[in-house]
C-alpha positions in Angstrom: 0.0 0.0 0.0 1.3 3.4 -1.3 1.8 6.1 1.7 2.0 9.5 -0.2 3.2 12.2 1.8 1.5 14.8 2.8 2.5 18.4 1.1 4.0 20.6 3.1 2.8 24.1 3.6 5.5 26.7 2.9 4.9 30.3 5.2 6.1 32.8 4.1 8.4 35.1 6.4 6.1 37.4 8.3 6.9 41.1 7.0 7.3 43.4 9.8 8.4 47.8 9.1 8.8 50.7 11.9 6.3 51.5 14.0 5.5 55.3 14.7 7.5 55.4 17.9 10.2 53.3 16.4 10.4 56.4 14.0 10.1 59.1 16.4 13.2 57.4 17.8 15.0 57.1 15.2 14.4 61.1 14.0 15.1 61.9 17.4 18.5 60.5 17.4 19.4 61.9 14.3 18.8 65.2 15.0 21.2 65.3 18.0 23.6 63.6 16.1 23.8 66.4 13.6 23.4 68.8 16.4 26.6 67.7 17.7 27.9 67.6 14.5 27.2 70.8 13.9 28.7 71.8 17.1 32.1 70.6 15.5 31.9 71.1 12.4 30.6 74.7 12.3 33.5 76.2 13.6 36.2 75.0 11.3 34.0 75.8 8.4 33.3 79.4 9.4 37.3 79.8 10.4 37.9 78.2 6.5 35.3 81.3 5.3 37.0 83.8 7.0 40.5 83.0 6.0 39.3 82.4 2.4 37.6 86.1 2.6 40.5 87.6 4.7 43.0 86.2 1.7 41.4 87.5 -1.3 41.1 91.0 0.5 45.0 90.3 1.5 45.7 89.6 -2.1 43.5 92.7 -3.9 45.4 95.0 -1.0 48.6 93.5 -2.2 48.0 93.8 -6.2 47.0 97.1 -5.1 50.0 98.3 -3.8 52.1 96.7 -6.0 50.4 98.7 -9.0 51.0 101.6 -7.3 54.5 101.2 -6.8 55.3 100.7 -10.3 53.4 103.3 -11.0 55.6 105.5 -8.5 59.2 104.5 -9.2 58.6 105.4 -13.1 57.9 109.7 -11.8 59.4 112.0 -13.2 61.9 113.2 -10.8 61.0 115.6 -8.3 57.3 115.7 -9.5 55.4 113.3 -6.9 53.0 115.5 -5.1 51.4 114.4 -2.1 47.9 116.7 -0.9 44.8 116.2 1.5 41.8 117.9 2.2 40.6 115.9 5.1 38.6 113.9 3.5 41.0 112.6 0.3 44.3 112.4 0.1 45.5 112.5 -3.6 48.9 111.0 -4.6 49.9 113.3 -8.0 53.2 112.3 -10.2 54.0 112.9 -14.1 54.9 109.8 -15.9 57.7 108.6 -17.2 58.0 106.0 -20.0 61.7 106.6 -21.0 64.8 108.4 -21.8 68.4 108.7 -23.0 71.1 111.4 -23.5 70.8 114.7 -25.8 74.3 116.0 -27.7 75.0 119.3 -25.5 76.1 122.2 -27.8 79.7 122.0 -26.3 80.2 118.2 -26.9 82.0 116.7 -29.9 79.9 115.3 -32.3 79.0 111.0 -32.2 78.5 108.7 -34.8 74.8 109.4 -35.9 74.1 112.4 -33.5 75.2 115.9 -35.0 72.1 118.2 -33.8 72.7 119.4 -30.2 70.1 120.4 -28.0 70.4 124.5 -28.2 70.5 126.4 -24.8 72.5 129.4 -25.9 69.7 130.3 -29.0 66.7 131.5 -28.8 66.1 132.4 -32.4 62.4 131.2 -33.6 62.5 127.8 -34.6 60.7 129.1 -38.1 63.9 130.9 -38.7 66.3 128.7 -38.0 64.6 125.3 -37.8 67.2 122.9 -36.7 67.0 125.1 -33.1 64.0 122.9 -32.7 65.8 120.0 -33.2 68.1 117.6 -31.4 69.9 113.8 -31.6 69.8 111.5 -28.9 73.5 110.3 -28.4 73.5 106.5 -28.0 70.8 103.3 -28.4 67.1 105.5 -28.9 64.6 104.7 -26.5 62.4 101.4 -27.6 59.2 99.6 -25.9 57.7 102.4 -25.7 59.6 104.8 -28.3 59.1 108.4 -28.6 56.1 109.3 -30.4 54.6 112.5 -31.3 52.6 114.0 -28.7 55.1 113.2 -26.2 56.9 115.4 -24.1 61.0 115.8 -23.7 61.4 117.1 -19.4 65.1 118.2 -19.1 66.4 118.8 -15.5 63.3 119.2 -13.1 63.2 120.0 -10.1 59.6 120.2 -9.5 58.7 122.1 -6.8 59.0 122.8 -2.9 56.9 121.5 -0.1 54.8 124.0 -0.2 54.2 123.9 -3.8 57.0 127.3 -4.5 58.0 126.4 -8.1 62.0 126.1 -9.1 60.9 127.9 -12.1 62.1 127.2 -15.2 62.9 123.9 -14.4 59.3 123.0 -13.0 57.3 120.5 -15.6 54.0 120.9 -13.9 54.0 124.6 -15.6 50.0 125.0 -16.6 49.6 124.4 -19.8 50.3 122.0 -22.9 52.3 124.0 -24.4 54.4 125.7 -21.9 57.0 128.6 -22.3 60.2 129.6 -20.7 60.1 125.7 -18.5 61.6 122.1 -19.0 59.1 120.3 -21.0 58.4 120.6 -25.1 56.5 118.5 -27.1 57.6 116.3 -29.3 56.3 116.6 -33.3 58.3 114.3 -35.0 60.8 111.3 -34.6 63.3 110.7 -37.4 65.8 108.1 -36.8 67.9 109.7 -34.0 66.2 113.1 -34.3 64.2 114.6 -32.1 62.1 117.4 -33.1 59.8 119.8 -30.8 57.4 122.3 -31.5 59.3 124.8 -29.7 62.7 125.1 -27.9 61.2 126.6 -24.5 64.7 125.0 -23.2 66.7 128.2 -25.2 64.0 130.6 -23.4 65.1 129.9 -20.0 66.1 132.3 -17.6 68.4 131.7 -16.3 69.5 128.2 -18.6 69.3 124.8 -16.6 70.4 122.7 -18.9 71.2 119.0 -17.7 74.9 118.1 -16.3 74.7 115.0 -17.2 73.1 115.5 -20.7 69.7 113.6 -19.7 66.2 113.9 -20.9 62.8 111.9 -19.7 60.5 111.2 -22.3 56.2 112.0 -20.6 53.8 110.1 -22.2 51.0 112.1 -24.3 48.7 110.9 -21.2 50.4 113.2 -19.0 50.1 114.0 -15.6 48.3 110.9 -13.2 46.5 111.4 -9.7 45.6 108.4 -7.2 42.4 110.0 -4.9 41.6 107.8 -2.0 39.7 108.3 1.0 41.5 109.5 4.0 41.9 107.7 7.2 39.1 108.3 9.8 36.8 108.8 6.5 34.3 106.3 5.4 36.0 104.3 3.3 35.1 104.7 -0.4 36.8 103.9 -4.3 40.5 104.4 -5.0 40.3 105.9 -8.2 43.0 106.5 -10.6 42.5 109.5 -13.4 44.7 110.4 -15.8 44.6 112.5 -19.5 44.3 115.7 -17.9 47.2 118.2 -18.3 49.7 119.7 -16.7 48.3 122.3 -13.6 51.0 124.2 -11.6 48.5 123.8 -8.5 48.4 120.2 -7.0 45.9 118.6 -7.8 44.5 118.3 -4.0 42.6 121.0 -1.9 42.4 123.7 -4.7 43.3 122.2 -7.6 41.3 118.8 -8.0 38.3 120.2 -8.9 40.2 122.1 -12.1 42.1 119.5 -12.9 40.0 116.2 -12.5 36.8 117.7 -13.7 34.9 115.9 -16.5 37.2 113.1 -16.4 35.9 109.8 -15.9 38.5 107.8 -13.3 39.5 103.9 -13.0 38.1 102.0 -10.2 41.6 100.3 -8.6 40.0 98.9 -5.4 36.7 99.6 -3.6 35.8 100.1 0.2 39.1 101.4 0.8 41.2 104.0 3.1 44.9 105.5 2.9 47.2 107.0 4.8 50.1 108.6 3.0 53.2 110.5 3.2 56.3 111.5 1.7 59.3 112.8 2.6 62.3 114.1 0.5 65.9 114.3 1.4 67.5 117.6 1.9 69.3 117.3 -1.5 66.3 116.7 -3.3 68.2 113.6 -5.1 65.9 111.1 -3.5 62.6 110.2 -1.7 60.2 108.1 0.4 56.8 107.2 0.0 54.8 105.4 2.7 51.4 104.2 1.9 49.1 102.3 4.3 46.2 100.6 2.6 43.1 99.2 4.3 40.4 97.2 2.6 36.8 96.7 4.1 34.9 93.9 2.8 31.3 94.3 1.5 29.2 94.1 4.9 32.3 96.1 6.6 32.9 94.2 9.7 36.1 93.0 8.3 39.4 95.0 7.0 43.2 94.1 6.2 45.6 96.6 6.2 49.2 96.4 4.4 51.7 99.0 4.2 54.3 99.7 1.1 57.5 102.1 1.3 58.7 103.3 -2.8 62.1 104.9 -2.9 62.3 107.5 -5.5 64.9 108.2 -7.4 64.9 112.2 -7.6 68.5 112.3 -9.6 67.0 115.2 -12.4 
């Protein structure tokens, strides 16, 4: 007799998920786990944001001051001019972009340079045209060369600290075309020669020609003034302007308004303050510019300050 088993009943596994208190729990305890994470891991994070926004304003206060620097060390000698009002300080200096040696009238002639630089003439230049005219006595200047427009400065000496001129060797005298001073424009470059619209060097009086033979070559842009909020003033832009003549008052106090109006400045940095000064040396053949910089950042509960000396080189 066959015995056939009996088929088994398979269960299946009895399904079970959380219950409401078993998910209270379990929200429960991950909330103070990311409380206490939080705790920990706030601080570093806000100490990383700080240092990342401390370091960019370290590095734009840096660029800054570096640009200005450059800017500095390439015056003209003896024509940085540092004024405040209170509320702005402005940092004023003429250009230079280059410059070389002229043949003096008593010097033998070189190879390639015949035309001296007159002193001792003051005939018109329409009568005897080569009195406008000079040679530059070795390698002419390159990268940038001299261009019409520019200006040939021989022998400043700028001015005193209280803005008395050493007239006629002052190139901040008003006016593009200046008379009886040390700067003449340039109309024309032709190989080594040199040719102005005027010789206001053979109207001097008396003649202040240079001992060493030296000229600096300033740009067509002319003169350039930094304006910057003063210390203890909200801070504000440092702006840059440039393009705007020559004016025999500094461009600060009395003259900014003259001088900078109409012309449309470069932002350098924003939210900023300075504190400048200058002093020369009793020989007027070298000087010192301090310039303390301090940046805000934009909800201006934050600042860096850094602080840049430039030598000047006031040899005319």
């Amino acid at each position: 007799m066959n015995m056939k088993p009996k088929p088994q009943l398979h269960r299946r596994p009895r399904q079970r998920g959380f219950t409401l208190i078993e998910m209270i729990m379990t929200m429960v305890m991950m909330a103070i786990l990311a409380g206490i994470t939080a705790v920990f891991i706030s601080g570093p994070v806000k100490g990383y944001l700080d240092t990342v926004r401390r370091g960019d304003l370290m590095d734009t206060a840096d660029l800054t001051l570096r640009r200005l620097a450059d800017e500095i060390r390439m015056t003209l000698p003896n024509s940085l001019r540092i004024t405040e009002n209170g509320a702005l300080v402005y940092i004023e200096f003429i250009p230079t972009i280059a410059g070389g040696a002229y043949l003096d009238e008593y010097s033998p002639p070189t190879a390639g340079s015949t035309k001296p630089l007159v002193y001792s003439d003051d005939t018109s230049c329409a009568t005897v045209a080569d009195n406008c005219k000079f040679d530059v006595v070795g390698a002419m200047p390159a990268n940038p060369a001299i261009d019409a427009g520019d200006y040939i400065v021989v022998y400043n000496l700028g001015q005193d600290a209280n803005q008395n001129r050493y007239a006629p060797a002052d190139a901040y005298a008003t006016g593009d075309d200046c008379s009886a001073c040390n700067r003449a424009k340039v109309t024309d470059v032709t190989g080594k020669t040199v040719t102005l619209a005027a010789n206001v060097f053979a109207q001097q009086a008396p003649p202040l020609p240079s001992p060493y033979h030296r000229f600096n070559v300033v740009p067509k842009t002319r003169a350039v003034t930094f304006v910057c909020p003063a210390t203890g003033n909200v801070p504000g832009s440092l702006l840059r302007y440039t393009d705007y003549g020559f004016f025999a008052t500094a461009a600060g106090p009395s003259g900014a308004i003259a001088a900078l109006a109409g012309k449309t400045p470069a932002i350098v940095a924003e939210r900023a303050r300075c504190a400048v000064s200058y002093t020369a040396s009793a020989s007027q053949r070298n000087g010192l510019m301090s310039i303390r910089l301090t940046l805000f950042n934009a909800e201006g509960d934050e600042s860096v300050s850094l602080m840049r000396q430039v030598h000047l080189d006031n040899t005319p």
